[in-house]
N, C-alpha and C positions, 0 to 999 in steps of 0.2 A: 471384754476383748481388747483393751487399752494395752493391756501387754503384747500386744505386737508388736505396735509403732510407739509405745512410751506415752508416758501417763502426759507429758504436754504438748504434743503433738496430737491424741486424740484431743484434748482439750481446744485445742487450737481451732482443729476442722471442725469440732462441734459448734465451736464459739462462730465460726465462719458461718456456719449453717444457720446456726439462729440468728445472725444479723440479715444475711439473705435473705431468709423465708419469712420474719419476723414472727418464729415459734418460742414457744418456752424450753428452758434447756432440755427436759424432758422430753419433750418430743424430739430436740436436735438430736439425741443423742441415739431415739428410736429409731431416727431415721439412719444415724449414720451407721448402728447395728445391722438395719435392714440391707442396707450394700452391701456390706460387706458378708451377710450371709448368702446373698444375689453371686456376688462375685467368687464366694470359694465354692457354692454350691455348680455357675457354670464353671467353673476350673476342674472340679472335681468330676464333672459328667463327660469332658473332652479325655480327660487321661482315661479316664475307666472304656470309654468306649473306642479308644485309639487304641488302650491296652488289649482287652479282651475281644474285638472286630477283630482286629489285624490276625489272630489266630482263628478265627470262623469263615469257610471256604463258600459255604452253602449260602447262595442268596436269600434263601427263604429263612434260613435260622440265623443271618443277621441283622436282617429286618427286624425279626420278633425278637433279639434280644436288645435292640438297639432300642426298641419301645418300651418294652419293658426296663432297663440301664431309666431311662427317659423319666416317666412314670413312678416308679419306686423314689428316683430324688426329688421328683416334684410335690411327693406325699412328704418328706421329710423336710422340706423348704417350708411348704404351708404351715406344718406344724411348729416347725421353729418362728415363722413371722408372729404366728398366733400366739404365743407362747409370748413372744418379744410384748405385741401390741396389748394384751388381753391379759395378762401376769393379774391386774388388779379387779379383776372382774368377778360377780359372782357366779357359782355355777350355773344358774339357772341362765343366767344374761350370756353366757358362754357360750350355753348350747344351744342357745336364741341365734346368735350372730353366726355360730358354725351352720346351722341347718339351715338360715338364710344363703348363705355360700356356698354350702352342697344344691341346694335348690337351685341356683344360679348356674353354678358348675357341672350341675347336671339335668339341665332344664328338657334336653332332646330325649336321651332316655325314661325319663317322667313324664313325657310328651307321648312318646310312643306306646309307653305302659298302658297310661289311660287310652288311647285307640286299640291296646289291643281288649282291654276289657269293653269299651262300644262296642268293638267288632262281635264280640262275645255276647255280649246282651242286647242289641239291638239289632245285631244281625243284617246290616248292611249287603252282606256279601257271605258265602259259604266256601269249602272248599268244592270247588265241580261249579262253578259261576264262572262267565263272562263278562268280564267288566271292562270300564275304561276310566280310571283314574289319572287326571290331567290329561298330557300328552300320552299315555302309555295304556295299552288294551291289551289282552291275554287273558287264559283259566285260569283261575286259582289251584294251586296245585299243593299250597301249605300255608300254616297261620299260626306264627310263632310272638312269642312276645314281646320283642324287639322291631318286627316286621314280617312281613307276609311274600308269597314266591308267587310267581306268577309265568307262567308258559307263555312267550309274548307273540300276539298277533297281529297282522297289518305292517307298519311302519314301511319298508321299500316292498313288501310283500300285496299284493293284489286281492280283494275283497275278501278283508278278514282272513288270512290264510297264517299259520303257524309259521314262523321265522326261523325256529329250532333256539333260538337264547332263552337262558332263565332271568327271568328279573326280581330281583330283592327291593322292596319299596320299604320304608320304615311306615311304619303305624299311626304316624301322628299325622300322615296327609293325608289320612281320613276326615281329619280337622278343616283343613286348608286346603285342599282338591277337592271340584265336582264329581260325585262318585257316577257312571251311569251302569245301569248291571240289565245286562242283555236278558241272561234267564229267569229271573228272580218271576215266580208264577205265572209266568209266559214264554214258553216254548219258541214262539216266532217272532218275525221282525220283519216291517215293509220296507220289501228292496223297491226298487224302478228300474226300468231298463226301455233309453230314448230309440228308437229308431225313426232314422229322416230319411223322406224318401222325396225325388224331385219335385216340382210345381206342376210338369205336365205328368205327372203319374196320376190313377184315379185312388185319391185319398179314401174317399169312403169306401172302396173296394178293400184296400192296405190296412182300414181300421177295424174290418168285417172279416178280418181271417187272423188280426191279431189279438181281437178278441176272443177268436176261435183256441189259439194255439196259447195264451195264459191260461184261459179256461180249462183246458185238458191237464196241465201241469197244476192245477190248483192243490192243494191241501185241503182234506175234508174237512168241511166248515161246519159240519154237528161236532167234531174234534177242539177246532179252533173257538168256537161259543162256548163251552165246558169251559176253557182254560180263561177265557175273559169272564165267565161267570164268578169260577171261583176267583179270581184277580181282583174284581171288583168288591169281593166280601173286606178286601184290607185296605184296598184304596178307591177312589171317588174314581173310576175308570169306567170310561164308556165306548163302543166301536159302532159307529150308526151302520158302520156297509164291512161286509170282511170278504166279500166276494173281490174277485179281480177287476180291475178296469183300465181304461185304455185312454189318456186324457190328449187331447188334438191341441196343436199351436203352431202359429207361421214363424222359421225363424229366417235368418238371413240368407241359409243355401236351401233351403225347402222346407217341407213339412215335417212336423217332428211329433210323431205318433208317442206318446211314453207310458210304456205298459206296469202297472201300478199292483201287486201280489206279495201275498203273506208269506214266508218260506223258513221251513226251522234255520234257526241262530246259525248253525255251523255246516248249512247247506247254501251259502249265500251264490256263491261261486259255482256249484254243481247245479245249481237253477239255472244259473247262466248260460249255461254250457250247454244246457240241452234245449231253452227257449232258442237262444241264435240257431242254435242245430235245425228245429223244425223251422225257423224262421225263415233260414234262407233255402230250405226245402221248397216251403208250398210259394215261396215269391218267382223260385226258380221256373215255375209253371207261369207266371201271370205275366204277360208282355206288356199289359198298362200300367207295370208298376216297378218303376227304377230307383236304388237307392244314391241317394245326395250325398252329395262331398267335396269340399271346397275345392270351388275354379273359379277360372275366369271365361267369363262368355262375353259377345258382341252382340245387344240387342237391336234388331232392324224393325221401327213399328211397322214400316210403312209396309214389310212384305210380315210381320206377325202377329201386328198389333189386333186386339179386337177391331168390328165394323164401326162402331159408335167411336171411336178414338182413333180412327186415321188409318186403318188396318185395309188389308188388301182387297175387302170385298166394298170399298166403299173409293166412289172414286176420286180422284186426287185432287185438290184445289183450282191447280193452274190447268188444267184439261175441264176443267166447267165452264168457264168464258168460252173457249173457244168452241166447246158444243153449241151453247148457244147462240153465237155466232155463225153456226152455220145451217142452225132451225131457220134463224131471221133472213137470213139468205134466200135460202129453199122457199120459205114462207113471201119474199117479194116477189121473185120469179114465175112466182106462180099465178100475183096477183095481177103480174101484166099479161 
């Protein structure tokens, strides 16, 4: 390529380059090859795509020819640098250093490959599973070789509920994401649901009618022991209690009753809905028993405190002297 700019004029910029870099002229001379295939090659991809864009109306088919324009020079760039650097190489060393390259150059597609073949043989995940890989949860809907589709749930949507987007994840964060899979030989999944009910309501009554009303919503548990039996045939899984319960704690606005049940995976939210329902049914009846919610109140011991701590059945400090000041009164008067 010295016939462009004259046989001493490349000489020149070569000779520049090898004083700069302190290369062999050889190499100066690769490199300055290399520019200039850099340079005609972006020359060449601005006019081809200023030429042939300018007459494409369709946003969608000037993206994909604009990629393609992209792509196709960038295949014929590589080959000419390789070509440039690699001229003295033997075939085998050639095809050594190109499949390093492609490796390199295509490391995410050969990343995904192998997750879709785990996917495949170790079965992580099926199509018709509920999963949550990293931030992201939905059914599996497809499982392709590139990546997997997923019908996504949760994210601004309330207890696991379908959003309506499809998600495309690639294959290879199988690698590098916690996979968690809802279904995989286990139909259900322990929800909670807190209910707080005041300080002056009677707790133990509030705990005795909510363990009534989980109970009655339970899922049969000859059902739920099959599916952990056979669970536990593939992994070390054990469930000491699968009945429901109902676990008591004090917290800052009152008591907080939290009802503890097994509920199928994509019923999370329909449990919900019908525990509150009977809940605030059978409370509706009960007058010793108010639900809690942040206020602000004025505590008075002295007219509601317990008797042992200052409370109104016990009587006040400064009125005790003067009782007995009036015992010992009564008590002289009498003696005279």
């Amino acid at each position: 390529m010295s016939w462009l700019f004259g046989v001493e004029s490349w000489r020149d910029v070569s000779g520049w380059i090898e004083r700069a870099l302190g290369v062999e002229p050889a190499t100066s001379n690769k490199l300055l090859l290399s520019l200039l295939f850099i340079a005609v090659f972006v020359l060449l991809s601005r006019l081809l795509r200023r030429q042939l864009l300018s007459q494409i109306r369709e946003t969608s088919l000037r993206y994909r020819a604009s990629k393609l324009i992209k792509t196709f020079l960038g295949v014929l760039l590589f080959i000419a640098l390789t070509k440039i650097w690699l001229a003295h190489l033997d075939l085998a060393t050639y095809f050594g250093i190109l499949s390093a390259g492609l490796a390199i150059a295509f490391k995410d597609p050969l990343v995904n490959m192998a997750g879709w073949v785990f996917i495949r043989v170790r079965r992580p995940f099926a199509v018709g599973d509920r999963i949550q890989l990293g931030g992201h949860s939905g059914d599996i809907v497809d499982i392709r070789l590139f990546s997997f589709v997923m019908l996504e749930v949760g994210n601004w949507v309330h207890a696991d509920q379908s959003t309506g987007r499809i998600l495309h994840l690639p294959n290879g964060h199988i690698f590098s994401q916690p996979c968690a899979n809802y279904t995989e030989g286990f139909a259900y999944i322990w929800n909670e649901l807190p209910v707080t009910v005041t300080f002056e309501s009677d707790h133990e009554r509030a705990h005795q009618l909510l363990s009534q009303v989980v109970n009655e919503h339970a899922p049969d548990t000859d059902e739920v022991a099959k599916q952990v039996h056979l669970l536990s045939d593939r992994y070390q899984v054990s469930y000491r209690y699968l009945t429901p319960i109902v676990y008591l704690e004090v917290v800052n606005i009152g008591v907080r009753l939290t009802l503890r049940y097994l509920c199928p995976v994509r019923q999370r939210r329909a449990t919900i809905d019908r525990l509150w329902r009977e809940i605030l049914r059978v409370f509706a009846k009960e007058p010793s028993i108010d639900f809690a919610y942040p206020t602000t109140r004025f505590y008075d011991n002295r007219r509601e405190g317990k008797p042992g701590a200052g409370g109104p059945a016990e009587a006040p400090n400064d009125e005790a002297p003067q009782a007995a000041r009036e015992e010992g009164s009564e008590g002289g008067s009498s003696r005279r």
